[in-house]
C-alpha positions in Angstrom: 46.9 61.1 -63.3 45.6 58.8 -60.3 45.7 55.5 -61.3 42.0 55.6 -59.7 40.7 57.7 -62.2 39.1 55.2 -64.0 38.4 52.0 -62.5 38.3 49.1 -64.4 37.3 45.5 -63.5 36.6 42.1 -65.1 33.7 40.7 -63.2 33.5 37.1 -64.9 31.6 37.3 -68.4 30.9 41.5 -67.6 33.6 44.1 -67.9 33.2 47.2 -65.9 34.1 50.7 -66.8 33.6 53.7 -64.0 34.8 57.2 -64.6 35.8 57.9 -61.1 36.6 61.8 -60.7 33.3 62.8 -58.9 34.7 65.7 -57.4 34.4 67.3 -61.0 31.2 65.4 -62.1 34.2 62.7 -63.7 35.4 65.3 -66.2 37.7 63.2 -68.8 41.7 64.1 -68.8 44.0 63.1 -71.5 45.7 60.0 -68.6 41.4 58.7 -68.8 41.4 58.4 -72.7 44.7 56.5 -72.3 43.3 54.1 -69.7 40.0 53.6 -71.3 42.2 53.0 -74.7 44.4 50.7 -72.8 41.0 48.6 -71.3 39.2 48.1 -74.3 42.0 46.6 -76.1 42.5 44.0 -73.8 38.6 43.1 -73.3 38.3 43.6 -77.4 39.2 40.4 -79.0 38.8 38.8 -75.2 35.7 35.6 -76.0 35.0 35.6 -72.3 33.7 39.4 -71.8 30.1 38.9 -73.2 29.1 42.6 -72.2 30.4 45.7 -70.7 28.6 48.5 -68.7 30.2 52.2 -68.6 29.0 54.6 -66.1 30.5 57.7 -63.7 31.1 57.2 -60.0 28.8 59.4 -57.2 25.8 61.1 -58.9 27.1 61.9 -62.6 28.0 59.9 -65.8 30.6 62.3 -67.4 30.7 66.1 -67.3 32.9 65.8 -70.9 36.0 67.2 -71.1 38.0 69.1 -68.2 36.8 72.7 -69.0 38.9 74.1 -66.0 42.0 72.4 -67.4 41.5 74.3 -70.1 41.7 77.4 -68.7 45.5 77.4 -69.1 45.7 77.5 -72.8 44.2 81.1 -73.0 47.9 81.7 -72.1 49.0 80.3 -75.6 48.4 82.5 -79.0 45.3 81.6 -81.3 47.4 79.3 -83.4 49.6 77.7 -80.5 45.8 76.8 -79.4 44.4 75.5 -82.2 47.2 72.6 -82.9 47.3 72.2 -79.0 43.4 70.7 -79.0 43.7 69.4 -82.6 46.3 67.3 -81.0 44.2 66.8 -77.6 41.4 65.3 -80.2 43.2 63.3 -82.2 44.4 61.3 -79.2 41.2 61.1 -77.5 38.9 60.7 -81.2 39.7 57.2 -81.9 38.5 55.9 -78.7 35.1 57.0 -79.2 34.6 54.9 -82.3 35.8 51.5 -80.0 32.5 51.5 -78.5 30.6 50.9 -82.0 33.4 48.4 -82.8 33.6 46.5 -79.5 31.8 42.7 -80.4 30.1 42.6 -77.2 27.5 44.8 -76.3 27.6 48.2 -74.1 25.8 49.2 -71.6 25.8 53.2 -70.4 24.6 53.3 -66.7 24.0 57.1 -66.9 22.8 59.2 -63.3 23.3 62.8 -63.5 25.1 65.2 -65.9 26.1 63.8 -69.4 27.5 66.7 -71.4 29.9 67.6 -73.9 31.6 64.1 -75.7 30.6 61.8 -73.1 26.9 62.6 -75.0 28.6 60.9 -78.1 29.7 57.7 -75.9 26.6 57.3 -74.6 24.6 57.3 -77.8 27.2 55.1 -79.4 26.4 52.3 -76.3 23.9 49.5 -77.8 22.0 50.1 -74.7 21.2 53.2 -71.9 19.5 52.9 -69.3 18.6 55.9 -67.1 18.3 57.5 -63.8 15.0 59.9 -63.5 18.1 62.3 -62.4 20.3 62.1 -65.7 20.2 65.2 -67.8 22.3 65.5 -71.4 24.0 68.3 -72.8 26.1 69.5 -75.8 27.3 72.1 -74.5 30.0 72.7 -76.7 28.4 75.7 -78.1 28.3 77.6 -74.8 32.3 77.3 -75.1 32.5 78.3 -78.2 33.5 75.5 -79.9 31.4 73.0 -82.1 31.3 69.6 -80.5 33.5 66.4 -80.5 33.4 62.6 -79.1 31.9 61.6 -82.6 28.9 63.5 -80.9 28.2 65.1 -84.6 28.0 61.5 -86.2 26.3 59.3 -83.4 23.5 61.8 -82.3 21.9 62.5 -85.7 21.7 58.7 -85.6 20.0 58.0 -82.4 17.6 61.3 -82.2 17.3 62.8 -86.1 19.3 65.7 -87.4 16.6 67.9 -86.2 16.6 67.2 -82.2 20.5 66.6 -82.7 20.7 70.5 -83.9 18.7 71.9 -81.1 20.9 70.0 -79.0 24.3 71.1 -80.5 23.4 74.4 -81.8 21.5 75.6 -78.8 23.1 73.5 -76.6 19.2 72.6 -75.5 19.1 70.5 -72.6 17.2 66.5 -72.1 15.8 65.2 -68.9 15.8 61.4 -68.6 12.1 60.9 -70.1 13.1 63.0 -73.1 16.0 61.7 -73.7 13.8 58.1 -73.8 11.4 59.5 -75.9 14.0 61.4 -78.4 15.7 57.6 -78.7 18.5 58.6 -77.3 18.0 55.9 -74.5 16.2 52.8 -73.1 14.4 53.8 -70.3 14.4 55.5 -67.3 14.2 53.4 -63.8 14.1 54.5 -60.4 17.3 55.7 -59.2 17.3 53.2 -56.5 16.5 50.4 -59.4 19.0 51.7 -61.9 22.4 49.2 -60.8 20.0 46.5 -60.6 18.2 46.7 -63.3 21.7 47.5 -65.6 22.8 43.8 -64.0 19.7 42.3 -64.8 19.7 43.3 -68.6 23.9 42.5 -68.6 23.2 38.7 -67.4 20.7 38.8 -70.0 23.1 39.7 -72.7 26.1 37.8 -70.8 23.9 34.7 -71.4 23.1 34.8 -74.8 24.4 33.6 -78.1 27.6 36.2 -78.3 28.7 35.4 -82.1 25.1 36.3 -83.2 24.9 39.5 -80.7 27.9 40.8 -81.8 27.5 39.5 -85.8 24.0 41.4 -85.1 25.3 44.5 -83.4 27.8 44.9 -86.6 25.1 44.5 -89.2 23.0 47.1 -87.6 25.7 49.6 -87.2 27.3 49.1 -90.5 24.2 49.2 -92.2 23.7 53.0 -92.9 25.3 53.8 -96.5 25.0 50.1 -97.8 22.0 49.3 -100.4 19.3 46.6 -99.8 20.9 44.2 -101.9 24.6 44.3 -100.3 22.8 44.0 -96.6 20.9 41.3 -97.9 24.2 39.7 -98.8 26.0 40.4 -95.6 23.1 39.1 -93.5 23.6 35.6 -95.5 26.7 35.3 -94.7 26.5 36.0 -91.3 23.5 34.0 -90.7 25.8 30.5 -92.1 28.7 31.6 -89.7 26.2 31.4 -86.8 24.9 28.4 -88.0 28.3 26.7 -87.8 28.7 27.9 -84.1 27.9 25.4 -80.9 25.5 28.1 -79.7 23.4 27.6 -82.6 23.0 24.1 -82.4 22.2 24.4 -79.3 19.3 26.8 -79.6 17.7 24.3 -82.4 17.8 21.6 -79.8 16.6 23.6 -76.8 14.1 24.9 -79.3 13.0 21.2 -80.4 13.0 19.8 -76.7 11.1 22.7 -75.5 13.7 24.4 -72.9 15.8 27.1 -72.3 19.0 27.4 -74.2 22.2 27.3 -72.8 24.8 29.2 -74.5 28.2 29.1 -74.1 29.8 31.7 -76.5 31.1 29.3 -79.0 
């Protein structure tokens, strides 16, 4: 693998992920999952990374998996196949639930083609924002395979089990407004708008209060499955671990002396 086939970067409080193979619309290899892995370990438990934006170099997010790659294994019999990309998921499977985990929040920059399991990244990012040029895809089913990249668990979430079928069993395609109005994103800016405004919202988020974003982000993830009652609970004990934090007090003062708080992440 180039070593420049994801690039990386710590950009003060903002960590930057681009999938940089726009040749092949940034089609994820195996030597990508392990650099990605390798990334968002070392941001993970990092205080100072208050946000981090993912997005594809040239004019496409992701194109999913390397489909031409695969062209090799017809080679192999059906059974030499199946542990082959059993094996080729259960490397790359994990790393699509680190998004959801990560404390700070993500931001998917998305232009172009997102297909395949680069659909389930994006709809596990806390926020998309959109080219008028991006377009989404499942098209696993156009392969003949069903789909993977968490795709089945994060796309029911974000758009109902009824636009996530026509999406993975027809492999039905989104343009950036429908993908909006579906909830699978933000909004959709101006191409020419789209890195600015994706900096604008990540000083935003860099800036604020980043126990309660990411106490907040985990309360809002974890909270399908849980009853009223044990939310209710985990909400009041995240709200007193806030309160002990210098970011709170200092949003009570700002608050009392009528100005704008200024957090610092602790």
């Amino acid at each position: 693998m180039s070593e420049q086939e994801i690039l990386t970067e710590i950009d003060g409080p903002i960590a930057r992920i681009t999938f940089n193979r726009p040749h092949v619309r940034n089609a994820l290899t195996s030597g990508m999952v392990e650099t990605m892995r390798e990334f968002l370990k070392k941001i993970e438990h990092d205080p100072s990374i208050r946000c981090v934006i993912m997005t594809g170099a040239g004019d496409h997010f992701m194109a999913g998996g390397d489909v031409a790659g695969f062209g090799r294994a017809l080679d192999a019999t059906p059974d030499e196949r199946r542990r082959d990309f059993e094996q080729r998921a259960r490397i790359a499977m994990p790393l699509f639930a680190v998004i959801e985990r990560l404390p700070q929040p993500v931001i998917a920059k998305v232009r172009g083609a997102c297909a395949g399991a680069s659909v389930g990244w994006v709809a596990a990012a806390d926020f998309v924002l959109l080219s008028e040029t991006a377009l989404f895809v499942v098209a696993h089913i156009h392969l003949g395979t069903s789909p993977d990249g968490a795709v089945t668990w994060h796309l029911p979430r974000s758009i109902g089990l009824r636009k996530a079928k026509e999406m993975a069993l027809l492999g039905e395609r989104l343009n950036a407004q429908q993908a909006v109005d579906a909830g699978l994103a933000n909004r959709v800016v101006a191409d020419a708008e789209l890195d600015a405004e994706t900096e604008k919202l990540a000083q935003r988020l860099a800036a604020g209060p980043s126990v309660a974003i990411a106490r907040t982000k985990r309360l809002l993830n974890e909270s399908n499955g849980r009853s009223l009652a044990q939310q209710m609970d985990l909400e009041t004990e995240s709200f007193g671990a806030c309160a002990a934090t210098d970011d709170f007090a200092e949003g009570i003062r700002a608050f009392n002396e009528k100005r704008k708080a200024v957090f610092n992440g602790h």
